[in-house]
C-alpha positions in Angstrom: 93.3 90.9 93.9 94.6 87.6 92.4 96.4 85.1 94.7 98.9 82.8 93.8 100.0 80.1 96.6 103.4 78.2 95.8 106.1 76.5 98.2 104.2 73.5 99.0 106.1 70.0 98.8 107.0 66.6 100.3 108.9 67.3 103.8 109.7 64.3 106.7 108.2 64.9 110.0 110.3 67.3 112.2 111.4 69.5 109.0 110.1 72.5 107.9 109.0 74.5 105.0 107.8 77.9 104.0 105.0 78.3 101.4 104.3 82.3 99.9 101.5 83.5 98.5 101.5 86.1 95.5 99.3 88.8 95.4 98.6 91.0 92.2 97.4 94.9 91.9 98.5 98.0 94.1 96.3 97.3 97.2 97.3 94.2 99.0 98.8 96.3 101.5 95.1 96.7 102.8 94.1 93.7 103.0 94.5 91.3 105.7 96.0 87.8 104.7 95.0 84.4 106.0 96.2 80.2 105.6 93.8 77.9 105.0 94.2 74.3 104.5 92.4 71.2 103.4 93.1 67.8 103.8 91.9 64.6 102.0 88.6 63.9 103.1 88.0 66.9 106.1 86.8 70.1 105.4 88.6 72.9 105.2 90.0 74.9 108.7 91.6 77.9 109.6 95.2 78.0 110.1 96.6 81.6 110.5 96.0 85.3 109.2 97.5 88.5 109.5 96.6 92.3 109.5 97.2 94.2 107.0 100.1 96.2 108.6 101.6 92.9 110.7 100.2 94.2 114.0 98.1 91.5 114.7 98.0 87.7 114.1 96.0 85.1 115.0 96.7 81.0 115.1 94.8 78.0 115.3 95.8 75.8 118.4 97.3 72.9 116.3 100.3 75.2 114.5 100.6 77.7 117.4 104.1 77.6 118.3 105.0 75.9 115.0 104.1 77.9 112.6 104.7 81.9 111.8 102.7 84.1 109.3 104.0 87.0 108.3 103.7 89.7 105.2 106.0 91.6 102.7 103.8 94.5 101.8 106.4 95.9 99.5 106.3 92.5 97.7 102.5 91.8 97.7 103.5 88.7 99.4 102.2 87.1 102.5 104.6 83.3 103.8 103.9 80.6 106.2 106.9 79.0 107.6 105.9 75.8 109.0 108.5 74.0 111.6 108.0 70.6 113.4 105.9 69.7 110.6 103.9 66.5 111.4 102.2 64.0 108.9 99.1 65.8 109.9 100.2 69.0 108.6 99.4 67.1 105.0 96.9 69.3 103.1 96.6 71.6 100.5 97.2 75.1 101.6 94.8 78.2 100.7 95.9 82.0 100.7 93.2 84.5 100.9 92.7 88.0 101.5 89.7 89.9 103.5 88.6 93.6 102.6 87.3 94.1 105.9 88.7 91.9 109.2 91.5 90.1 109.8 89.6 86.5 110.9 89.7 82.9 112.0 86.1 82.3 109.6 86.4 81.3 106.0 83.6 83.3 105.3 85.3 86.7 105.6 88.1 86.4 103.0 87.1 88.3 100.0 89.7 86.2 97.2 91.6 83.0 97.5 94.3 81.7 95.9 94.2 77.8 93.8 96.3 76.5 96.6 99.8 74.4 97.4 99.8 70.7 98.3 102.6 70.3 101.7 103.0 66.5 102.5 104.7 65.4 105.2 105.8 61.8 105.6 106.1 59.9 108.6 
């Protein structure tokens, strides 16, 4: 599966924005979707995934309650809206896409996409 990421931009703290990711071919529906992000000079960290039929979602503790992932199987398309943004939301956002788990570890994603830069100004 190929992964496109898109949606990213400049947003002032307190606002919000929704990034998408793009998936090609017939079986995204299987896989389970995660968010990614890395920021300038730290290494890349888990932000939130999702099953592959929207039953189960996980969050790291610095969005949870901020941001919501969620899936459009019948538009091979997985979104991150993003609310109360704060300047250390800045990073470039990854998509990715596990055969097997739906997971908080880099490791188990299977394809990820180029990525979308979100900047959030102070």
């Amino acid at each position: 599966v190929q992964l496109q990421a898109f949606g990213g931009g400049l947003v002032q703290a307190g606002g919000s924005l929704r990034v998408s990711c793009a998936a090609s071919g017939r079986t995204f529906s299987s896989y389970h979707m995660g968010w990614f992000r890395q920021a300038p000079g730290k290494e890349r960290e888990f932000v939130a995934s999702i099953s592959w039929r929207s039953i189960s979602t996980y969050y790291a503790d610095s969005v949870k309650g901020r941001f919501i992932i969620s899936r459009d199987n019948g538009k091979n398309t997985v979104y991150l809206q993003m609310n109360s943004l704060k300047p250390e939301d800045t990073a470039v956002y990854y998509c990715a896409a596990s055969r097997t788990q739906i997971s908080r570890s880099a490791g188990d994603y299977d394809y990820w996409g180029q990525g979308t830069l979100v900047t959030v100004s102070s």
